[in-house]
SEMAR-176566 format. One line per field, with one value per residue (C-alpha): residue number from 1; z, y negated, x negated; residue in three letters. Coordinates in pm, 1 decimal, padded with zeros to 6 digits. Example, Ala and Ser with C-alpha at 12.3 -4.5 7.8 and 13.67 -1.06 7.14 Angstrom:
2
torke	[1,2];
Z	[00780.0,00714.0];
Y	[00450.0,00106.0];
X	[-01230.0,-01367.0];
zati	[ALA,SER];
# end
This chain:
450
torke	[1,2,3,4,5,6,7,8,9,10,11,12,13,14,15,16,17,18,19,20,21,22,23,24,25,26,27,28,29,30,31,32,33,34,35,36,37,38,39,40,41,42,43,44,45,46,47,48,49,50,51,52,53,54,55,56,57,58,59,60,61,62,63,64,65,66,67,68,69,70,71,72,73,74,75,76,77,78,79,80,81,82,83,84,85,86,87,88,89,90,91,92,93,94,95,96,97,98,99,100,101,102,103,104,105,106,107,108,109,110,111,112,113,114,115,116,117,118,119,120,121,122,123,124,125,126,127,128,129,130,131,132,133,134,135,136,137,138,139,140,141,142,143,144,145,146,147,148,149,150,151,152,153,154,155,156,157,158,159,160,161,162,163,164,165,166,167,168,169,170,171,172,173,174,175,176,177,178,179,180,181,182,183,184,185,186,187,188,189,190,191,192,193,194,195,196,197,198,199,200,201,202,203,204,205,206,207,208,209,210,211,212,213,214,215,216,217,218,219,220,221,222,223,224,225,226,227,228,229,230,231,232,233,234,235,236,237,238,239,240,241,242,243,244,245,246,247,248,249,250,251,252,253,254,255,256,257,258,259,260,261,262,263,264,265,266,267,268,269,270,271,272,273,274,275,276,277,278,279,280,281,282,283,284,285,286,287,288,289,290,291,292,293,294,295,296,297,298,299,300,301,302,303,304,305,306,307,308,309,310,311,312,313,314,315,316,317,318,319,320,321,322,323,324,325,326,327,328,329,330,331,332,333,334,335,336,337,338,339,340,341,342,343,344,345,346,347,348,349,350,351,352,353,354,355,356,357,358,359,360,361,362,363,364,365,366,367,368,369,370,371,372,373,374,375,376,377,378,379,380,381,382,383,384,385,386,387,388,389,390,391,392,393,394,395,396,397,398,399,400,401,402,403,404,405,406,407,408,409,410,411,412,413,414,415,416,417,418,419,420,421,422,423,424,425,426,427,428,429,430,431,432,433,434,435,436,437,438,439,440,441,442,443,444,445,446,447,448,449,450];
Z	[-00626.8,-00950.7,-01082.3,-01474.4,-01633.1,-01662.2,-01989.6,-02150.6,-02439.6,-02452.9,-02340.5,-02332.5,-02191.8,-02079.8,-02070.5,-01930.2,-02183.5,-02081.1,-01975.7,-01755.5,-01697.8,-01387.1,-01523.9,-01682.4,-01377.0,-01155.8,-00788.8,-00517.6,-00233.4,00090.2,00409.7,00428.9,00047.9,00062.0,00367.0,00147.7,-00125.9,-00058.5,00032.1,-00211.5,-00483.3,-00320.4,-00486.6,-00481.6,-00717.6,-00675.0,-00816.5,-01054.4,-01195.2,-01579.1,-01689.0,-01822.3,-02059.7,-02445.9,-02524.8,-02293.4,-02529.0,-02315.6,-02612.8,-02535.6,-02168.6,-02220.3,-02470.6,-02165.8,-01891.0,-02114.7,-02207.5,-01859.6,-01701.9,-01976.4,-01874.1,-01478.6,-01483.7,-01605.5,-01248.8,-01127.9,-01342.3,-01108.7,-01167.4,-01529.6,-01453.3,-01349.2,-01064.8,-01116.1,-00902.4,-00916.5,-00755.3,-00532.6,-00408.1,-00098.4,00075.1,-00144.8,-00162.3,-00396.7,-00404.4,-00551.8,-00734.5,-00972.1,-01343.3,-01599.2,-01878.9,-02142.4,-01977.9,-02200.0,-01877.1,-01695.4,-01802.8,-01897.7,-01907.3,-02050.9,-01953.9,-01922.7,-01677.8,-01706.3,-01356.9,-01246.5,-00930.9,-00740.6,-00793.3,-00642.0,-00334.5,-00228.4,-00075.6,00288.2,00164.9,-00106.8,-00402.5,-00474.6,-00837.6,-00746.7,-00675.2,-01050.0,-01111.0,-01045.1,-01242.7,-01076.3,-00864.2,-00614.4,-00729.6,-00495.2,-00506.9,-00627.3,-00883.7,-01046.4,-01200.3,-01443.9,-01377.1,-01448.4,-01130.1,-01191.2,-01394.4,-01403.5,-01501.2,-01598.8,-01584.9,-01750.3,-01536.2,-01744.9,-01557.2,-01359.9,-01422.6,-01207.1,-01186.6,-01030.4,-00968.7,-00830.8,-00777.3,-00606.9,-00213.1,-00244.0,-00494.1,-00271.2,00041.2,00135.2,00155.3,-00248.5,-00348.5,-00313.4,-00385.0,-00741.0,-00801.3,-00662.9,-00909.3,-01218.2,-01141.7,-01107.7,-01438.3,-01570.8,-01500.0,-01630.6,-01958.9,-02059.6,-01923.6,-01996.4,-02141.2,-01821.7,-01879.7,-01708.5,-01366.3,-01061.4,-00756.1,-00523.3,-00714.9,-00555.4,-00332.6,-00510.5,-00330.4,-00129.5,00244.7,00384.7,00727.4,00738.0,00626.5,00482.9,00088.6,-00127.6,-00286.7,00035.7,-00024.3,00107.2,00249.3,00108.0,-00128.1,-00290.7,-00321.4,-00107.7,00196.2,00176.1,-00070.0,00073.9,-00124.3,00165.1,00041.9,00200.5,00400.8,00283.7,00427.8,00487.4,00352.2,00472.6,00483.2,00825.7,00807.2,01100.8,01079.4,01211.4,01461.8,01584.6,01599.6,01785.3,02100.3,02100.2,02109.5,02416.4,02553.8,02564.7,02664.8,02920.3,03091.8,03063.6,03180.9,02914.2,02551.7,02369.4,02274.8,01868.7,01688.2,01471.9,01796.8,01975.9,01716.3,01674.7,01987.4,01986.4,01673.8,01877.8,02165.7,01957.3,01720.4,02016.9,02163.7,01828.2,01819.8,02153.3,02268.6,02560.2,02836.1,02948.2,02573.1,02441.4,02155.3,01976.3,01758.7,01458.1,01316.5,01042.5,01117.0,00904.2,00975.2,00763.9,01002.5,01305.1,01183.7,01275.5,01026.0,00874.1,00560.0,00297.7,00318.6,-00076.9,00006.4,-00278.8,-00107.3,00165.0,00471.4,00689.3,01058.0,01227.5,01632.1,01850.6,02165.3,02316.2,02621.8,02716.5,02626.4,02954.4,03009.5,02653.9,02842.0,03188.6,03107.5,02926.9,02564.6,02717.7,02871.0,02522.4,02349.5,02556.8,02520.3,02149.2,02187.1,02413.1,02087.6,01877.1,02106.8,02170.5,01792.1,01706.1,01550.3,01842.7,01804.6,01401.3,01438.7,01593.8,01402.0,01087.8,01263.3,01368.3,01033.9,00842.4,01047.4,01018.9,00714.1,00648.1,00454.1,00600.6,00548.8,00589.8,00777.5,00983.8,01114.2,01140.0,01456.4,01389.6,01782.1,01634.5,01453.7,01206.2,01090.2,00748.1,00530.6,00621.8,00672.9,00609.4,00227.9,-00011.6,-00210.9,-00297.3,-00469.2,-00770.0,-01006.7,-01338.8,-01485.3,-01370.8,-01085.5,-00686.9,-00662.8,-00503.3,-00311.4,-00246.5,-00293.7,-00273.9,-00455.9,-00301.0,-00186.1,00202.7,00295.6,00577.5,00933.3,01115.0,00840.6,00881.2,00603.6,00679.1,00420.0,00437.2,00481.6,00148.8,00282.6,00470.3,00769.3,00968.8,00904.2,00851.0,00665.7,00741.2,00561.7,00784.6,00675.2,00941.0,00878.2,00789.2,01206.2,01380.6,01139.3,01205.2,01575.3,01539.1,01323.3,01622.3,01897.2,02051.7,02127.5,01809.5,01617.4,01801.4,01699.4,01330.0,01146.3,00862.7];
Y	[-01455.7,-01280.9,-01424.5,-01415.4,-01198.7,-01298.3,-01278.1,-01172.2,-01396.3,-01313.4,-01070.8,-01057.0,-01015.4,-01257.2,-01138.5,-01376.9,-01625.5,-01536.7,-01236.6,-01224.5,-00918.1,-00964.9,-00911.7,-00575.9,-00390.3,-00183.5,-00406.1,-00152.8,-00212.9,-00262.5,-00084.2,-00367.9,-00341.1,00051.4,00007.4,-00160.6,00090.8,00150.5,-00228.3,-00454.7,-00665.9,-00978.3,-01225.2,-01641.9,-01829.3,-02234.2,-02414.6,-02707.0,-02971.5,-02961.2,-03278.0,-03562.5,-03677.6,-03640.5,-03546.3,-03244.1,-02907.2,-02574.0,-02422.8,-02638.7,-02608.9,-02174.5,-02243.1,-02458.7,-02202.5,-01926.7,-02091.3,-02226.4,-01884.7,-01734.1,-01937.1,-01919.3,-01537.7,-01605.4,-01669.1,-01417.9,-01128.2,-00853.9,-00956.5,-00934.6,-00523.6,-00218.2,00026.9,00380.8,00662.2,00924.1,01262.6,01391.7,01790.0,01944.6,01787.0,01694.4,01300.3,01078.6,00664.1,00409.7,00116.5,-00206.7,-00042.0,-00384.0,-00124.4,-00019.4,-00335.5,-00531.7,-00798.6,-00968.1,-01023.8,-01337.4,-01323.0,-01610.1,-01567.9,-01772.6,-01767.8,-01951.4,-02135.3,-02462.0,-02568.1,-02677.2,-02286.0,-02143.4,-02423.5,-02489.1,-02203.3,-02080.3,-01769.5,-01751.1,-01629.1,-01253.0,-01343.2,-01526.1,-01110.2,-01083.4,-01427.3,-01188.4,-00929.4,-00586.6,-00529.0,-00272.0,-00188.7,-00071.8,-00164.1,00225.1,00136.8,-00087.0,00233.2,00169.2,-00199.0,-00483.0,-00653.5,-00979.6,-01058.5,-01419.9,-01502.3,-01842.5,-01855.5,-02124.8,-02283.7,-02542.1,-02847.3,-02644.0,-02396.7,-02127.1,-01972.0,-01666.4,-01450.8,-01058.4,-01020.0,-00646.1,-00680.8,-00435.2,-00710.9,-01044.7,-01116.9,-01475.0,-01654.4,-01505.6,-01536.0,-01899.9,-01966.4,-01843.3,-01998.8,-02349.6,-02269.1,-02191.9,-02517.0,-02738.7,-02546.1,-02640.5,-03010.0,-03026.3,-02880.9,-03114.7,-03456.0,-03323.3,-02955.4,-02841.5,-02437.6,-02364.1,-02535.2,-02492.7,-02651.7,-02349.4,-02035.6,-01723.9,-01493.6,-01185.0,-00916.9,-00735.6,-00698.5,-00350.9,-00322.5,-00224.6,00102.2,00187.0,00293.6,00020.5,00304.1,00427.6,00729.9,00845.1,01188.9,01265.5,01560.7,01374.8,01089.2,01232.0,01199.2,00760.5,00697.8,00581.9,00378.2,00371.2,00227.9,-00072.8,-00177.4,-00428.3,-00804.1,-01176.2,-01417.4,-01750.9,-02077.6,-02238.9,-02600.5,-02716.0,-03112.3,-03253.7,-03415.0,-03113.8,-02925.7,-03209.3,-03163.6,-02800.3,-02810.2,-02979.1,-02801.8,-02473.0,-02648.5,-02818.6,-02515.1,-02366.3,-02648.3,-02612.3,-02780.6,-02463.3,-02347.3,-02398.0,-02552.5,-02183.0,-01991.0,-02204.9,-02153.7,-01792.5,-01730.6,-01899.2,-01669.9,-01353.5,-01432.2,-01539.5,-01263.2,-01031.9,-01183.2,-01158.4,-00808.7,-00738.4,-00495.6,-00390.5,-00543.2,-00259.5,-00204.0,-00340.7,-00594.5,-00707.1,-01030.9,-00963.7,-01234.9,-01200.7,-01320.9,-01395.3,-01229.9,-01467.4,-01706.2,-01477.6,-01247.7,-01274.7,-01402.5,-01513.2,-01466.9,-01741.1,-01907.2,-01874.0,-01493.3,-01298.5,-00964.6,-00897.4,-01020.9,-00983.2,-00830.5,-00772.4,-00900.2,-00829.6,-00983.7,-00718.8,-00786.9,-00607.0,-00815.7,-00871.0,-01035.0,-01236.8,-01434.6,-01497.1,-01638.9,-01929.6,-02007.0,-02106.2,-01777.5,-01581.2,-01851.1,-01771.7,-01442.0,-01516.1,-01763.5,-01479.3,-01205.9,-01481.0,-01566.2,-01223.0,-01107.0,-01171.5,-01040.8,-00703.6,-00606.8,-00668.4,-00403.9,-00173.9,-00149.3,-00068.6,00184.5,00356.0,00314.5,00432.5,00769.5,00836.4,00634.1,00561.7,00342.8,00108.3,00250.6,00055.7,00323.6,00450.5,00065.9,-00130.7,-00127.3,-00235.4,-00410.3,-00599.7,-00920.6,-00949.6,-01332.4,-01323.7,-01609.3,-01923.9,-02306.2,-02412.5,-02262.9,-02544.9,-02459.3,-02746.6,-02913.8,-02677.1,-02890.5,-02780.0,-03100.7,-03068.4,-03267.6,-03138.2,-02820.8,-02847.0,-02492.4,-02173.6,-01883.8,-01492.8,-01185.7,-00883.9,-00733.2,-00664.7,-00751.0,-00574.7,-00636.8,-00899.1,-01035.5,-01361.2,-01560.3,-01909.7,-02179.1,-02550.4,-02765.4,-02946.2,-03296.4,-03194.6,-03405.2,-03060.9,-02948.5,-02580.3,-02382.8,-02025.5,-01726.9,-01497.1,-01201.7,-00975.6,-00776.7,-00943.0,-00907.8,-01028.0,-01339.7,-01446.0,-01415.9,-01565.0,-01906.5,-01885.5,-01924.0,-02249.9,-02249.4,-02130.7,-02419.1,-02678.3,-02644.1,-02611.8,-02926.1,-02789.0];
X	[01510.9,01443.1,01106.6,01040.7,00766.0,00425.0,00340.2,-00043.1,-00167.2,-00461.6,-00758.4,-01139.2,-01472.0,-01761.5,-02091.8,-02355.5,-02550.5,-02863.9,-03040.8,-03303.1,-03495.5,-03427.3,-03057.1,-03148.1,-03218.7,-03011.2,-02894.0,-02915.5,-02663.5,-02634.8,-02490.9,-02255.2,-02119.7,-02140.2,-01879.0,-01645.3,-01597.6,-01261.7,-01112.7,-00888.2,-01100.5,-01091.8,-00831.6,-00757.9,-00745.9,-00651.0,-00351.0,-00300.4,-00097.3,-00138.5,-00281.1,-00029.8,-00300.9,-00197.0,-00554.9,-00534.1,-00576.5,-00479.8,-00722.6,-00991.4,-00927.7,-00992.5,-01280.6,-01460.5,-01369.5,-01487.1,-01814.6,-01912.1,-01794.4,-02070.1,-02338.1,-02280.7,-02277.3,-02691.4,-02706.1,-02428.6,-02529.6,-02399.8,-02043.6,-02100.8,-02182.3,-02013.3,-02082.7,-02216.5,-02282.0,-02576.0,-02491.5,-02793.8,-02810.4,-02952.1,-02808.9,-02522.1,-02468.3,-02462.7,-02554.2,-02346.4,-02532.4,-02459.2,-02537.7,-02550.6,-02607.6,-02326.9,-02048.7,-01863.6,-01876.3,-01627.8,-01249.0,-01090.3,-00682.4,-00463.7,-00155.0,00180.6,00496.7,00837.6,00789.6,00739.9,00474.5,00774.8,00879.5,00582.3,00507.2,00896.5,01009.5,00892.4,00738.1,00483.6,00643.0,00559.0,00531.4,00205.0,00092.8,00096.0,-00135.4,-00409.6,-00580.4,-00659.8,-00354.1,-00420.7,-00736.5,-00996.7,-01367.5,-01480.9,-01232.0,-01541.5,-01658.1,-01436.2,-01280.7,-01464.6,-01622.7,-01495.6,-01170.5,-01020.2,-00660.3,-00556.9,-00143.6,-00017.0,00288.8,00551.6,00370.7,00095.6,-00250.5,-00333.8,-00700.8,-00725.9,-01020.7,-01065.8,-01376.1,-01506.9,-01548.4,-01859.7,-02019.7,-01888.7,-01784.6,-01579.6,-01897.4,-02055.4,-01718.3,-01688.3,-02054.0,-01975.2,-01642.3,-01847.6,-02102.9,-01841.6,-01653.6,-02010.7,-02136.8,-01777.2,-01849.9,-02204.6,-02124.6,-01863.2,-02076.1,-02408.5,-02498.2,-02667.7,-02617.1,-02947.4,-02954.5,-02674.4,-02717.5,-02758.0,-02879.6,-02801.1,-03038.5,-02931.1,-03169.7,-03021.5,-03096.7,-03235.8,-03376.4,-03770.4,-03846.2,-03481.7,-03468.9,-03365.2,-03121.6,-02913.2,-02731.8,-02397.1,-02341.0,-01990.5,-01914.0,-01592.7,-01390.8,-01140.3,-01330.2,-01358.4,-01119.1,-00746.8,-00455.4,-00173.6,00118.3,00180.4,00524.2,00710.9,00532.2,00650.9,00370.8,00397.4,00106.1,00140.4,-00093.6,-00232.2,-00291.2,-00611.7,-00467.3,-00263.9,-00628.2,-00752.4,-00534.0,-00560.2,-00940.1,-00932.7,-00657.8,-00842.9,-01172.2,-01010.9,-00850.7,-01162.7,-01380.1,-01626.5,-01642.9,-01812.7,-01494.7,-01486.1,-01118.1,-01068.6,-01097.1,-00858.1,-00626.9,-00723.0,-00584.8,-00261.4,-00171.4,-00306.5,-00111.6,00203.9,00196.7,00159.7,00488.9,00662.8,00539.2,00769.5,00449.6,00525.5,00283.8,00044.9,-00068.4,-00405.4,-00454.2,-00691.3,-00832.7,-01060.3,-01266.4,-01461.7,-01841.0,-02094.9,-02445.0,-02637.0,-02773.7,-02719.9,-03014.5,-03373.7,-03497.2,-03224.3,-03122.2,-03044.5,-02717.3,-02698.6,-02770.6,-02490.6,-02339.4,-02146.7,-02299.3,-02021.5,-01884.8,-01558.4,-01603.6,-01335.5,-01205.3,-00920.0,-00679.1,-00327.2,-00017.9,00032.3,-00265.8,-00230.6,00088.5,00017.2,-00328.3,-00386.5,-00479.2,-00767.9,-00847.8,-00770.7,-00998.9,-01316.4,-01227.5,-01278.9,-01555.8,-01751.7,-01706.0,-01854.2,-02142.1,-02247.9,-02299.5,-02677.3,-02921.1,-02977.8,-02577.3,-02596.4,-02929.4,-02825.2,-02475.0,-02668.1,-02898.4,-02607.8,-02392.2,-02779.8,-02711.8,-02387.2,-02267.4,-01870.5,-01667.9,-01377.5,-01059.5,-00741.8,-00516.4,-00796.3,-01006.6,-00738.6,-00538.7,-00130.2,-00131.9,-00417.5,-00443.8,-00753.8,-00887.8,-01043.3,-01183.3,-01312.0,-01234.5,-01559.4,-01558.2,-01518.2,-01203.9,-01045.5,-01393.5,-01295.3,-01182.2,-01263.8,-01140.2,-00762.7,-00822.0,-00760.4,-00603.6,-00254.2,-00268.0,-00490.6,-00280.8,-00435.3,-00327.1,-00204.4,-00536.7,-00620.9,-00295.4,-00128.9,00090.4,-00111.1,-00361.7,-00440.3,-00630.5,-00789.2,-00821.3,-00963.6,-00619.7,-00546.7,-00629.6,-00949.6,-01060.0,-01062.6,-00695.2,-00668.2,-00392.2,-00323.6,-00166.7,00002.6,00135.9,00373.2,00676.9,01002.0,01108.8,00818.4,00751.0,01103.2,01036.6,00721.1,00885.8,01120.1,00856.8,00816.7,00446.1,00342.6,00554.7,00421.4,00095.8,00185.9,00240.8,00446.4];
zati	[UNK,UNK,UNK,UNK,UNK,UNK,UNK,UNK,UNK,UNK,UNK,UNK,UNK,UNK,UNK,UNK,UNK,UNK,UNK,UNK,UNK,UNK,UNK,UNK,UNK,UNK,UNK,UNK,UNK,UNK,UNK,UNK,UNK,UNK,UNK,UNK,UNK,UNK,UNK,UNK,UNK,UNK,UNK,UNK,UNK,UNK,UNK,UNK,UNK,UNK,UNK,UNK,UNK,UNK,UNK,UNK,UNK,UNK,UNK,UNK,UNK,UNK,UNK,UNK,UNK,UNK,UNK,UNK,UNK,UNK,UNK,UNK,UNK,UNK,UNK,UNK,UNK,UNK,UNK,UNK,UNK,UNK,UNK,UNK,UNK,UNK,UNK,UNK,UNK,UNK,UNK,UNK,UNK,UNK,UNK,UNK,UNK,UNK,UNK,UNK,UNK,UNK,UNK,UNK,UNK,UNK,UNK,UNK,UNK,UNK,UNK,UNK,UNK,UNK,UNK,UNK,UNK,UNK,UNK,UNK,UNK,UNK,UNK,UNK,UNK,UNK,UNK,UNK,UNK,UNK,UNK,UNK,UNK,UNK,UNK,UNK,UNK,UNK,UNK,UNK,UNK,UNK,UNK,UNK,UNK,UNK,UNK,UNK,UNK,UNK,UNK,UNK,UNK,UNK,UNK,UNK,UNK,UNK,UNK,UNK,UNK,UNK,UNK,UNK,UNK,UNK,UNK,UNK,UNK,UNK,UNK,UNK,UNK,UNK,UNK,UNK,UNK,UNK,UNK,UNK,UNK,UNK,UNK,UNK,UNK,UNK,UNK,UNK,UNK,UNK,UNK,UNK,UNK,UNK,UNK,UNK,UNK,UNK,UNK,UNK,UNK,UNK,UNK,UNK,UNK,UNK,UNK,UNK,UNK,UNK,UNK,UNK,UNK,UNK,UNK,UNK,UNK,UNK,UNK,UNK,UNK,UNK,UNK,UNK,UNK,UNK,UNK,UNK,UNK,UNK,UNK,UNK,UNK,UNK,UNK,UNK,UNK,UNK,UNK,UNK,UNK,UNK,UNK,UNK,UNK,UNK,UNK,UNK,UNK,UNK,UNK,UNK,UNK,UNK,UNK,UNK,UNK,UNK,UNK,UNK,UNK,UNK,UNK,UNK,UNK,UNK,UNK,UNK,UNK,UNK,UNK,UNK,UNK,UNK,UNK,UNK,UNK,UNK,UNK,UNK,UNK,UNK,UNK,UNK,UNK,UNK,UNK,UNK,UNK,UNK,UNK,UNK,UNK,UNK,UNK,UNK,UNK,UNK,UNK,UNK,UNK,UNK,UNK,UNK,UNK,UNK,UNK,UNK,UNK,UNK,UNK,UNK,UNK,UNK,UNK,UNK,UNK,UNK,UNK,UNK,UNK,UNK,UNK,UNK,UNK,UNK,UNK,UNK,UNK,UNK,UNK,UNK,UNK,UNK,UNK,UNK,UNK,UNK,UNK,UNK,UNK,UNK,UNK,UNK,UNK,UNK,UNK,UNK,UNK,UNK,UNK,UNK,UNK,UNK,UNK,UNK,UNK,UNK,UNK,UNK,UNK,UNK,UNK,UNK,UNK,UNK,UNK,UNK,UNK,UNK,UNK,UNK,UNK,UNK,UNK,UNK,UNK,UNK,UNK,UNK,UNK,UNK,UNK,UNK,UNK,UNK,UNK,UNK,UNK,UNK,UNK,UNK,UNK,UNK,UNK,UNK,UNK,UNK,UNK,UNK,UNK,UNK,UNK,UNK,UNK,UNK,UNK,UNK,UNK,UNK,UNK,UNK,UNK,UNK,UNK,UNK,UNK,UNK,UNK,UNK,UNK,UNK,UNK,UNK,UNK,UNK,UNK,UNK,UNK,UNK,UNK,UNK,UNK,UNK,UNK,UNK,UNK,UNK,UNK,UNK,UNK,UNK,UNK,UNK,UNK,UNK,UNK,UNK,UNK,UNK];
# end
């Protein structure tokens, strides 16, 4: 289907409505951010219906968004910034920091499309016009040198809004990401019922975490951009949202916890490993090659001490649970499951340690080509982060829906099903072959509801 153009209205910046002196002063970064230099801005942004009320003003509407987005960026200064980098010599290096001098802020887009909700949530596939709901296509998180760190785009629809933010993945991870949108859509809320622009409900920790003893300004030993910097082109991808009812969850939960004759085992890693050991099948790899499963874990509570929930930064590591495709079908769910449940387990605070000891002496950045193995599967995002309770006045959003960024064969994004109660919707994205095969396995479609 030929898609019409998204059209630009309009285009500014936001700079926060206060400034602390906090705000004035450079944020040093962590190893975690540093690693993510050369990643996708991360992008999602929630759909609406427009509002069938006659007092409804699309002007108005921006003029809120713009003002509450203002006042929440007091709290979330660093996305109101830019990055810059300060060359060192002998040895040559050079660190990487968030500079709030001489930005104009973040961006605000208003933009428009010829396209009804029903266009973008009927077919099987999301839409690749929703790729262009999103600011910052292809951009890369070095790219902030010049990009803002936060833009958002609000796309009107005939009878729908879209808000989309990209936000840079070496400012955010899943977890700050969501913390600010939360905070923009309760900020949102208490400006229209009761002027609050100076309280939110969960400020953000925005130090960021060093171990003991390390320099708060961590320097990279790279000579030039060519040695972390990568923009593969990417092949051409399927996206589709597979939901998984409640109810649907329920029985596989005790499924693999049966077979396994334990109850530890959690719902996302049971269904974790019915899409690694699916997608391996629909993969056709042959038996006596290894696979993986990549899930995203979040370090906060795992450290010792931990660090704040409402900590703002990336905070985030990759565990993996590997097995041969053989292996992956004559086991059990159950047995990839534990192997799942084990990876999970096993990262604490030691393993977390002693990754950023070794990354402290021999630093690198994640690049795409290079970490990310194409017999692997890797699970990003979270059920638990509360997406739908954006509702900036428009009511529930009707879908999540991501941009182009950090997709590749055998990404798999989790989002909080629609009508909660546990349900879980996932984004799969695999090349045109291998999602057929996988809509045309039996196991998998079992489990998903629709």
């Amino acid at each position: 289907m030929k898609y019409p153009s998204v059209e630009i209205i309009s285009d500014c910046f936001i700079k926060p409505k206060f400034f602390s002196e906090e705000a004035k002063n450079p944020t040093y970064l962590s190893p975690w951010d540093l690693a993510m230099m050369s990643t996708h801005y991360i992008q999602k942004g929630l759909l609406y219906p427009l509002p069938e009320s006659k007092d409804f003003s699309i002007t108005t509407f921006l003029d809120d968004l713009k003002d509450s987005l203002s006042a929440t960026l007091t709290h979330f200064h660093p996305l109101a910034a830019r990055l810059a980098t300060i060359k060192l010599q002998n040895p040559t290096s050079f660190a990487v920091f968030i500079n709030p001098d001489n930005s104009p802020g973040a961006r605000f887009i208003h933009s428009s499309v010829n396209l009804t909700v029903a266009d973008i949530l009927t077919p099987k596939d999301v839409p690749s016009i929703v790729h262009s709901f999103f600011d910052h296509h292809k951009a890369i998180s070095h790219d902030g040198h010049k990009l803002p760190l936060l833009s958002v785009q609000v796309t009107e629809l005939i009878d729908g809004i879209f808000i989309a933010c990209s936000a840079n993945h070496m400012v955010v991870d899943g977890s700050s990401f969501w913390h600010f949108f939360n905070s923009w859509s309760e900020v949102f809320r208490s400006k229209r019922k009761h002027d609050l622009l100076d309280h939110i409900s969960r400020p953000p920790a925005l130090q960021r975490w060093v171990p003991e003893g390390c320099h708060k300004m961590i320097t990279l030993p790279f000579t030039s951009e060519d040695q972390f910097i990568d923009r593969p082109k990417r092949s051409l991808l399927r996206e589709r949202i597979f939901h998984f009812s409640t109810g649907s969850l329920s029985k596989l939960k005790v499924k693999v916890n049966y077979e396994c004759n334990t109850t530890k085992i959690s719902t996302l890693q049971a269904l974790c490993a019915i899409v690694w050991r699916c997608v391996t099948r629909a993969r056709r790899i042959p038996r006596e090659q290894e696979t993986g499963c990549r899930m995203a874990a979040d370090n906060r509570k795992r450290l010792s001490p931990p660090l704040p929930e409402t900590y703002f930064g990336n905070s985030l590591h990759s565990v993996r649970a590997i097995a041969t495709a053989g292996q992956l079908q004559d086991h059990s769910i159950g047995w990839a499951a534990w192997r799942l449940h084990q990876a999970v387990v096993n990262h604490n605070d030691k393993v977390i340690r002693e990754f950023i000891d070794s990354w402290l002496r021999n630093p690198f950045v994640y690049i795409v080509s290079r970490f990310f193995d194409p017999n692997c599967i890797h699970i990003g995002s979270s059920p638990r982060f509360d997406m739908y309770g954006n509702k900036f006045g428009l009511g529930e959003g009707l879908a999540v829906l991501s941009g182009y960024a950090n997709k590749f064969d055998g990404k798999v994004t989790v989002y909080p099903g629609r009508e909660g109660g546990g349900s879980i919707d996932l984004e799969i994205c695999l090349m045109p072959d291998n999602m057929q095969a996988l809509e045309s396995d039996e196991e998998f479609m079992s489990v998903v509801t629709c």
